[in-house]
C-alpha positions as CSV (number, residue, x, y, z in Angstrom):
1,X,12.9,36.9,3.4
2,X,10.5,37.2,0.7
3,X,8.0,35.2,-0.6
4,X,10.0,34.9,-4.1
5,X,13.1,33.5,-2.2
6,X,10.7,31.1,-0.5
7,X,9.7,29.7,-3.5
8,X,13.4,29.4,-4.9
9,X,14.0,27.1,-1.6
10,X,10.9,25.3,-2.0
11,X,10.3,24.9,-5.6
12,X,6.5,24.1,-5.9
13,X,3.4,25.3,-7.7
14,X,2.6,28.9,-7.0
15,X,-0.8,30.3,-7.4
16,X,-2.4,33.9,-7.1
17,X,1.4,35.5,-7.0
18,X,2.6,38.5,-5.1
19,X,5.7,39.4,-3.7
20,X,6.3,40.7,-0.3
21,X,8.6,40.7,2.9
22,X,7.7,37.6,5.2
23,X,8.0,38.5,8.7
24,X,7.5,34.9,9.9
25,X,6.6,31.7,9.0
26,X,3.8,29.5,11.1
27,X,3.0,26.2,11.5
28,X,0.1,27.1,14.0
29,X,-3.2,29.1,12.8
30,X,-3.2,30.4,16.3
31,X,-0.1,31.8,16.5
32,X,-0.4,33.7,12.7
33,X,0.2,37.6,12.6
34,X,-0.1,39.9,10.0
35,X,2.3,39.2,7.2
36,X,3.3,35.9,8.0
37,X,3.1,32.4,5.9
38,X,1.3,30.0,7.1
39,X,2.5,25.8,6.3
40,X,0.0,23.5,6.2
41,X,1.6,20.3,8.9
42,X,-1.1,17.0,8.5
43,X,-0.4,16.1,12.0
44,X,-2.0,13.2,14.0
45,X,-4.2,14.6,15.2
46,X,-5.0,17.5,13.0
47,X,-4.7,18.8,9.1
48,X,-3.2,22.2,9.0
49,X,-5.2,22.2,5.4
50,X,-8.4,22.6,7.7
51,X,-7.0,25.9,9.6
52,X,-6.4,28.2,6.5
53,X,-9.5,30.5,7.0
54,X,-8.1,30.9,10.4
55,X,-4.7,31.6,9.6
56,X,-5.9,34.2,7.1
57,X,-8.2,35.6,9.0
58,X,-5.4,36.4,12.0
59,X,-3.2,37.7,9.3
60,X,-1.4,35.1,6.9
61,X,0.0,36.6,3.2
62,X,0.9,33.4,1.9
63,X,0.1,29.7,2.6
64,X,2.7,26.3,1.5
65,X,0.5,23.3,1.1
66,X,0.0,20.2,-0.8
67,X,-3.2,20.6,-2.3
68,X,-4.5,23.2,-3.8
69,X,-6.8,25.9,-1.0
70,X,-9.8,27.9,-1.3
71,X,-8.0,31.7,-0.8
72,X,-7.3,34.4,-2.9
73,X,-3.6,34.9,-0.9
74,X,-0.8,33.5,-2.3
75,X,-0.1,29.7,-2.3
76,X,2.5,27.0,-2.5
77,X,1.6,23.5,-3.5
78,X,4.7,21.4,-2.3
79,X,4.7,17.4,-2.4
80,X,5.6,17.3,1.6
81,X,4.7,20.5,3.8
82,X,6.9,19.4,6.8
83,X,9.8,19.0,4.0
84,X,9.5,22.3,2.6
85,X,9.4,23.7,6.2
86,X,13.0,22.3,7.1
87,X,14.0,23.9,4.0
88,X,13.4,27.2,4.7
89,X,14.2,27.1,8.2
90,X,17.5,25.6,7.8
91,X,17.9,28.5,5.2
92,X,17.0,30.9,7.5
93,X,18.7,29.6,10.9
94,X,21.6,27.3,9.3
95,X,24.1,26.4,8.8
96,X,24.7,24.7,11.8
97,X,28.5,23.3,12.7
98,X,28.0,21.9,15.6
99,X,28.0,17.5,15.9
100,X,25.1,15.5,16.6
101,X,24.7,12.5,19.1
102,X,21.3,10.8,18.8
103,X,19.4,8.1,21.2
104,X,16.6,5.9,20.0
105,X,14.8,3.2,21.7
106,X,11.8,2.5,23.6
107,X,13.5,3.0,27.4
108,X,17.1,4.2,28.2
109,X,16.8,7.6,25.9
110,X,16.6,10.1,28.9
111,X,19.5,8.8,31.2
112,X,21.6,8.1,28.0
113,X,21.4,11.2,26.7
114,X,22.5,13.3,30.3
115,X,25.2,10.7,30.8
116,X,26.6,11.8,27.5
117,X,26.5,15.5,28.6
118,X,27.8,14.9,31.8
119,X,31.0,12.9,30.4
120,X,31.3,15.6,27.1
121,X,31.2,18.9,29.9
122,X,33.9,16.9,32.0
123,X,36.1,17.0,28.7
124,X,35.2,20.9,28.8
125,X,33.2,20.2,25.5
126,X,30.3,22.6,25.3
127,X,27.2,20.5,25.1
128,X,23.7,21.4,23.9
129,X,20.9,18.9,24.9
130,X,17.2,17.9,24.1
131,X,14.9,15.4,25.9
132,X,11.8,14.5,27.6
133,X,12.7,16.8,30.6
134,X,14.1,19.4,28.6
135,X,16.5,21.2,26.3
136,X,19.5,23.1,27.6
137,X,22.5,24.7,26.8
138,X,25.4,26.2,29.8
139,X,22.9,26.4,32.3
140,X,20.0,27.6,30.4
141,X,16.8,25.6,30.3
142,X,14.0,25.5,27.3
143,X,10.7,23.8,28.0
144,X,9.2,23.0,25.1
145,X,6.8,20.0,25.6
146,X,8.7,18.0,23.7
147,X,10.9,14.8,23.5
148,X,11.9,15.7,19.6
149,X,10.5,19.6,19.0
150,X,9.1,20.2,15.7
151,X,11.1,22.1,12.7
152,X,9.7,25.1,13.6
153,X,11.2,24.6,17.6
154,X,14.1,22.3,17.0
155,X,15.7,25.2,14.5
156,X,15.2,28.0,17.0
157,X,16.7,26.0,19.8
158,X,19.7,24.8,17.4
159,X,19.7,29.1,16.4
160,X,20.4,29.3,20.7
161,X,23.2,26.6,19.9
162,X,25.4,28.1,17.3
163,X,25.1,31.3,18.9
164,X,26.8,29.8,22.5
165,X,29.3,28.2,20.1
166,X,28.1,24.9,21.1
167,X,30.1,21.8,19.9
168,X,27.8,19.0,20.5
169,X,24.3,18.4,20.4
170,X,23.0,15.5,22.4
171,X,19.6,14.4,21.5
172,X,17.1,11.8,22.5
173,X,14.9,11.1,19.1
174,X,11.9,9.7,19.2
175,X,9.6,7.4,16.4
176,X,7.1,10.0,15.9
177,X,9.9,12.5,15.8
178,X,11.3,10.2,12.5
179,X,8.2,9.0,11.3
180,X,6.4,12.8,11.6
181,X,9.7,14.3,9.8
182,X,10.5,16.5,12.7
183,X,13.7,15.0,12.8
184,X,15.1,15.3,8.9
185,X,18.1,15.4,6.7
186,X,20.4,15.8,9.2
187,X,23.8,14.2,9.9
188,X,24.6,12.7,13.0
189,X,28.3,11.9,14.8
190,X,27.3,9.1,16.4
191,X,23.9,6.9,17.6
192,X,23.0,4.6,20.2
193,X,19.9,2.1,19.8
194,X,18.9,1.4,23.6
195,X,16.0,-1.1,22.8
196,X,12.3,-1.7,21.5
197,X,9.6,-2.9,23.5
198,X,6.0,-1.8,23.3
199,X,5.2,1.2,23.5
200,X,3.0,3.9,21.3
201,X,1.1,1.6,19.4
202,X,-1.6,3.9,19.2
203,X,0.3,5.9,16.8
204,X,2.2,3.2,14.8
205,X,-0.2,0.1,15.1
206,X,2.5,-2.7,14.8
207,X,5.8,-3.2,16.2
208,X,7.3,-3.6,12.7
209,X,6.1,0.2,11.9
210,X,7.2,1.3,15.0
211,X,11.1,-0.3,14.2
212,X,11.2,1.3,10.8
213,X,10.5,4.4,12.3
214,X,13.6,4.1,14.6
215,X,15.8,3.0,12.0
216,X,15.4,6.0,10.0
217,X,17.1,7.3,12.6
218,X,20.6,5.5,11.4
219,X,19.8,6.7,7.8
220,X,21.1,10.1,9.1
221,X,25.1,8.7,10.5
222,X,27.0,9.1,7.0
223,X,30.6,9.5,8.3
224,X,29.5,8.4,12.0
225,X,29.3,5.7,14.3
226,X,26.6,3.3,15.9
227,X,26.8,1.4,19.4
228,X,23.7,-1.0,19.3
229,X,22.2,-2.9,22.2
230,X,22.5,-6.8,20.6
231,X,20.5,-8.1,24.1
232,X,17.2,-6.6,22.3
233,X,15.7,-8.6,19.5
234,X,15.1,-5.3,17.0
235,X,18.7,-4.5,17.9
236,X,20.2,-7.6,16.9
237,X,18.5,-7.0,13.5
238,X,19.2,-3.6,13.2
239,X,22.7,-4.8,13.5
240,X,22.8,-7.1,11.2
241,X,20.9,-5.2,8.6
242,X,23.2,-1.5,9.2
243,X,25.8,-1.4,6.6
244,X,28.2,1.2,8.3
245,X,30.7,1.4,11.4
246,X,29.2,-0.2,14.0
247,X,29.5,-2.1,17.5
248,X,27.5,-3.9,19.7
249,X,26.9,-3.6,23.8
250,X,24.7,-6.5,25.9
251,X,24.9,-8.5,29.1
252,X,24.0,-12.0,27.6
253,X,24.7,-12.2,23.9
254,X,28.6,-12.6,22.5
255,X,29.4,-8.9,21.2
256,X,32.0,-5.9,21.8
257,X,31.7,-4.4,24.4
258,X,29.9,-7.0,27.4
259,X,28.9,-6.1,30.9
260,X,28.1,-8.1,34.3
261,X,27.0,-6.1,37.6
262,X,29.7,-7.1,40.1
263,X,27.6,-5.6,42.9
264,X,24.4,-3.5,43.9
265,X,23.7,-1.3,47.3
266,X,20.5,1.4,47.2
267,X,23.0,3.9,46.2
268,X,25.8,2.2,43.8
269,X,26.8,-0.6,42.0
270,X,30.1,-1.8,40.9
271,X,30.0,-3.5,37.6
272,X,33.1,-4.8,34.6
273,X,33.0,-4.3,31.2
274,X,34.7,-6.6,28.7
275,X,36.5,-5.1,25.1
276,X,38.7,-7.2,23.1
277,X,39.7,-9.3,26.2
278,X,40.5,-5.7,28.5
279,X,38.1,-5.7,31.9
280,X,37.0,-2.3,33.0
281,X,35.8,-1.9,36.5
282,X,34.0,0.9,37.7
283,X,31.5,2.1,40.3
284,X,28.4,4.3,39.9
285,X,25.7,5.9,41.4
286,X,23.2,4.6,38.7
287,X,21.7,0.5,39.6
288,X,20.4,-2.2,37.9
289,X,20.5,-3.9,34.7
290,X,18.5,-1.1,32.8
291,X,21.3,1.2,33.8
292,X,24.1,-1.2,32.9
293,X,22.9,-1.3,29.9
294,X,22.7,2.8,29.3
295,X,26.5,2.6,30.7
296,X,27.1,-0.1,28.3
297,X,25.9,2.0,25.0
298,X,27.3,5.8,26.3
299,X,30.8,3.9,26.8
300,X,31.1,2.1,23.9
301,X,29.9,5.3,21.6
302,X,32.5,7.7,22.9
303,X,35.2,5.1,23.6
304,X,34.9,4.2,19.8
305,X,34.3,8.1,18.7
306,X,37.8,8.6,20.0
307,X,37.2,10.0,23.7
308,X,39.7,9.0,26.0
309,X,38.4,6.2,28.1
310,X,39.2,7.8,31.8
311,X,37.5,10.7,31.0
312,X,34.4,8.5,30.0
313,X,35.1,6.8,33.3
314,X,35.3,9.7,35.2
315,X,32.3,10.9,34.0
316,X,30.2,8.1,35.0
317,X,31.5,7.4,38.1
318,X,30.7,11.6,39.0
319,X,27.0,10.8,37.2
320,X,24.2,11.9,39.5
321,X,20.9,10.6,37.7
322,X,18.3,12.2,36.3
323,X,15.3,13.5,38.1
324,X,12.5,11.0,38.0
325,X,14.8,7.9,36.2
326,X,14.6,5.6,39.2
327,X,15.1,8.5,41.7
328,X,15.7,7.6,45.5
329,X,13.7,10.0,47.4
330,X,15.5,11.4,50.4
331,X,12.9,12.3,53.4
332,X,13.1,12.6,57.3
333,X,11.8,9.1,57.9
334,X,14.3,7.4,55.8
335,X,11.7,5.5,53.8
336,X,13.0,4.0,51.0
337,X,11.2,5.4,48.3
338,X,11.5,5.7,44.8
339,X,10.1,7.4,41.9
340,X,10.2,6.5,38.2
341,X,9.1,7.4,35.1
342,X,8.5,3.5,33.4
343,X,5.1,3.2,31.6
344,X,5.4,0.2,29.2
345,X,5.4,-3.2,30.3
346,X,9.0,-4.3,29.8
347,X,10.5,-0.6,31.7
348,X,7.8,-1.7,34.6
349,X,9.7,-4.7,34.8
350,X,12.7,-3.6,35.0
351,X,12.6,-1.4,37.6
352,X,10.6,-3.4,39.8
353,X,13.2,-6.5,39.5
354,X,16.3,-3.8,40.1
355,X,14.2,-2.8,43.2
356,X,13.8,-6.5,44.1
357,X,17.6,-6.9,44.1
358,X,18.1,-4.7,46.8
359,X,16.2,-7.4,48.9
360,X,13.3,-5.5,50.6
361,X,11.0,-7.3,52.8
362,X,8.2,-6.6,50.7
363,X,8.2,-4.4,47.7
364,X,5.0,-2.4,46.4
365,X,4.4,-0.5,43.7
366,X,1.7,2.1,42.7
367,X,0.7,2.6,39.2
368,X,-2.0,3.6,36.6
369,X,-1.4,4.1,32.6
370,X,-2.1,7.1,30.4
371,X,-5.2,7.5,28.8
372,X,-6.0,7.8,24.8
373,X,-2.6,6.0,24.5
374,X,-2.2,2.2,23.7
375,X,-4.5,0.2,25.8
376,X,-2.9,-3.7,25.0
377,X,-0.2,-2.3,27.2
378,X,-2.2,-2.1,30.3
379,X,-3.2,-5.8,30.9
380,X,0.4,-6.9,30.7
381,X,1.5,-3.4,32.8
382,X,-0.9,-5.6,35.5
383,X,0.8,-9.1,34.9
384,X,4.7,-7.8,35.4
385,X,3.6,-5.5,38.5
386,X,1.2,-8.8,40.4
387,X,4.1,-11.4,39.4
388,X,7.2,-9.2,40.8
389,X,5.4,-6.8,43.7
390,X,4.2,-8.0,46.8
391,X,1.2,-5.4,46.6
392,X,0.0,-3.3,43.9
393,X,-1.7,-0.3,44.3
394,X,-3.6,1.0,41.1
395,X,-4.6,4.3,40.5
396,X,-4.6,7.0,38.0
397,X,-2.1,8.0,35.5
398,X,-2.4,10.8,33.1
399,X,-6.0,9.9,32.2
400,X,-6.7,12.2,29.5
401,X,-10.2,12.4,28.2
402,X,-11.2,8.4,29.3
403,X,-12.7,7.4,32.1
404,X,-9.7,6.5,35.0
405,X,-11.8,3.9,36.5
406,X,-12.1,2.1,32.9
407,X,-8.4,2.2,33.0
408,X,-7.9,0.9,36.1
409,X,-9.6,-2.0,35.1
410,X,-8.0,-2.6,31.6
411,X,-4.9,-3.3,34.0
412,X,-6.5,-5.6,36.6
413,X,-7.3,-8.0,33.3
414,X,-3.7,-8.5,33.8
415,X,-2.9,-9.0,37.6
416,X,-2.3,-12.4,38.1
417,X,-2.8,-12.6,42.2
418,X,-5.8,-10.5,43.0
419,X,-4.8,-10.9,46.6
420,X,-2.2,-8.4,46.1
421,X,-4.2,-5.8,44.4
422,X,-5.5,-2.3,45.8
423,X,-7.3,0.5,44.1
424,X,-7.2,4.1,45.1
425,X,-8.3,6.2,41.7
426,X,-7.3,9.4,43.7
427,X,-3.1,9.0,43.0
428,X,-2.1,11.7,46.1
429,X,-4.5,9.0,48.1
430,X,-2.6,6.1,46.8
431,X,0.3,7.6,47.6
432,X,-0.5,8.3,50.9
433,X,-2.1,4.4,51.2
434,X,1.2,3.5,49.8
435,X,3.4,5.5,52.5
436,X,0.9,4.5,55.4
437,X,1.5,0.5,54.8
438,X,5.2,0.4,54.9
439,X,7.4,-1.0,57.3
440,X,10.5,-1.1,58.5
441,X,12.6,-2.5,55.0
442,X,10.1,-2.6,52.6
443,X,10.3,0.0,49.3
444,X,7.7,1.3,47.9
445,X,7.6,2.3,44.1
446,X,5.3,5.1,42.6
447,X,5.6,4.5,38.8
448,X,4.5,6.0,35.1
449,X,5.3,10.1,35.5
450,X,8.3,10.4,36.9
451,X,9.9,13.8,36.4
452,X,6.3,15.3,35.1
453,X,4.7,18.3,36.9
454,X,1.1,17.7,36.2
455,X,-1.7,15.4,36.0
456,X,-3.5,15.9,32.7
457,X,-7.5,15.2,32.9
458,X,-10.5,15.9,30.2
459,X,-7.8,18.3,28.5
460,X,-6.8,20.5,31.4
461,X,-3.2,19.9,33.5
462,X,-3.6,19.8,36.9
463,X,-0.1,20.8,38.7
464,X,1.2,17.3,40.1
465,X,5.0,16.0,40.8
466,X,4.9,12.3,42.7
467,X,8.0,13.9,44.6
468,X,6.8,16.4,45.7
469,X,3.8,14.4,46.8
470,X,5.9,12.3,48.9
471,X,7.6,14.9,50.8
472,X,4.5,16.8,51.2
473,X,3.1,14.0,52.9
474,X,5.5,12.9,54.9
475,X,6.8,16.1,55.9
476,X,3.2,16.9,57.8
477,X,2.7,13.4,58.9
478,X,-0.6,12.9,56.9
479,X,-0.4,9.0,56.9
């Protein structure tokens, strides 16, 4: 494409004009190579505006920006980089005909968004899929580090999509994601709001900010449909204040589609679901509340889209999990162990009072929180664990570039009984502690990475998987 067609797409201020081929476009100064155009992104933590010498220097022809630059190359001044960026790569990649689902909340996101695959690939639908884990299409994994890629990633990936004649794209999209415009002008088929509790308030400062930034998501459903959790305070507004097709899911509050766990085992529960008067009944493999409620939101979506409600069934009951989302972990002493990924208060909670159901004789978690992230969090990550464990076990999370001992306190402001608390800054030793103090009927919970394979500390990640931890330990008998 050249840089003239660019700037029919884009339609800003050019300066210091010449035309040429562009052999790629950038949004990394790193990554620039010779005849490529480099687009200034103000991220959160850095200003693309401050990496044009670089990008020149590595190669760069032409810049897009929203000021004007100190070069001599050609330049684009455009109200909104990230904007302008969409543009071109939908113009270059698009268009796309495949439909988008989309998941927002705080918790739920992950194991909403692979239960909708699951039930979409029984139907022999062929499903594309992006989340905190990974995107995938067939069997084909992308790891791209993140939840909701950038423009740059996300049209690439949807590029792999429309070439595998994918029909659906099933997406978990996150507040940064809408608030950061990596998520833009897009319609989506159909969206599920799982909840909002607090979480990243180091990026959006108050709750009300972070809400917004979630509803933008619904901005996108033209023609489409939303299922919305009525349970959850923000999604009882959000209802109220949508203006399209919509219906609402919960366990407590009146609304159209209710659920009730009938019964709950380690494995399985059996739970009823209420529409218009009709009582579904169905078993699976997923337990407690936080699941009913995922169950709740993926089978009203696609029962209301039009899918066939057996085949939704089906697809449920045949559900596995996903790795890291409350994940038993199966070992050679039969320890009942589990792994999960909550790191906010409210999922903390919620795991920890599913686990509680299942009537251990003690239950104790093991914990920390992730460092340069929002620190009011951690106090009240304390409270939940001392009030609902029988012993807590603190240790480190993901500490980044603070101190994990400073952490570890910032949570112990919060634990109510200090009887029941135990730190171990070393996680594989509090692991290990953890393992070495159970007995027969207890469960123990290691919580806050979940799926993740590292450990990330003063900017370098450390290779680290909590299950493979466990079987590691227990497999040589070093407890």
């Amino acid at each position: 494409m050249k840089l003239s067609e660019i700037l029919k797409i884009v339609k800003g201020e050019v300066f210091n004009f010449e035309d040429a081929e562009i052999n790629e476009i950038y949004d990394n100064s790193k990554e620039v190579k010779k005849g490529g155009i480099f687009v200034c992104i103000r991220g959160i933590k850095n200003d693309g505006h401050d990496f044009v010498k670089e990008a020149e220097k590595n190669g760069a022809f032409a810049f897009i920006c929203e000021k004007k630059i100190d070069t001599k190359k050609p330049f684009i001044v455009v109200p909104d980089t990230v904007v302008a960026l969409h543009k071109i790569v939908k113009k270059i990649y698009g268009p796309f005909d495949f439909k988008i689902i989309g998941v927002t909340g705080t918790n739920g996101k992950t194991t909403s968004v692979f239960l909708i695959k699951e039930i979409l690939e029984k139907a022999n639908e062929k499903v594309g899929m992006i989340t905190t884990l990974y995107s995938s299409f067939n069997s084909e994994k992308i790891e791209t580090g993140y939840t909701c890629p950038p423009p740059l990633i996300l049209y690439k990936i949807f590029k792999k999509f429309k070439e595998k004649n994918i029909k659906w794209c099933v997406m978990e999209i996150t507040s940064h994601a809408l608030k950061l415009k990596r998520f833009y002008d897009f319609e989506i088929e159909g969206g599920i709001f799982t909840n909002l509790t607090q979480d990243h308030l180091d990026f959006h400062i108050t709750m009300e900010d972070y809400y917004l930034s979630k509803k933008k998501m619904f901005e996108y459903i033209k023609n489409g449909i939303a299922s919305i959790n009525i349970d959850d305070e923000y999604g009882k507004r959000l209802y109220k204040e949508l203006n399209f097709k919509k219906v609402s899911f919960g366990i407590k509050e009146e609304c159209d589609y209710k659920g009730r766990i009938l019964n709950i085992l380690p494995f399985s529960m059996k739970v009823e679901i209420t529409h218009k008067k009709e009582k579904t009944i169905l078993s699976t493999g997923l337990i407690g509340e936080p699941n009913l409620y995922n169950i709740l939101g993926v089978f009203s979506l696609l029962k209301e889209m039009g899918f066939e409600k057996e085949m939704i069934l089906e697809g449920i009951k045949e559900f596995k999990g996903v790795p890291g989302r409350l994940e038993k972990i199966e070992n050679k002493k039969n320890k009942k162990i589990y792994v999960d990924y909550a790191h906010t208060p409210d999922a903390l909670r919620n795991v920890l009072i599913t686990l509680k159901s299942l009537n251990p004789k003690r239950l104790i978690v093991i914990f920390g929180a992730g460092g340069n992230r929002d620190k009011s969090k951690r106090p009240l990550m304390g409270k939940v664990a001392s009030e609902i464990a029988d012993i807590v076990i603190l240790t480190s999370d993901n500490p980044r570039f603070e101190d994990e001992l400073e952490i570890i306190e910032d949570i112990k402001k919060g634990i109510k009984y200090k009887e029941k608390c135990l730190i171990n800054p070393d996680r594989k030793e509090a692991i290990r502690m953890g393992i070495k103090m159970m007995e027969e009927d207890d469960i123990l919970l290691i919580a806050g990475k979940g799926h993740e394979e590292y450990q990330e500390i003063k900017g370098i990640k450390y290779p680290f998987n909590d299950k493979k931890v466990i079987l590691e330990i227990i497999e040589k008998d070093e407890y």
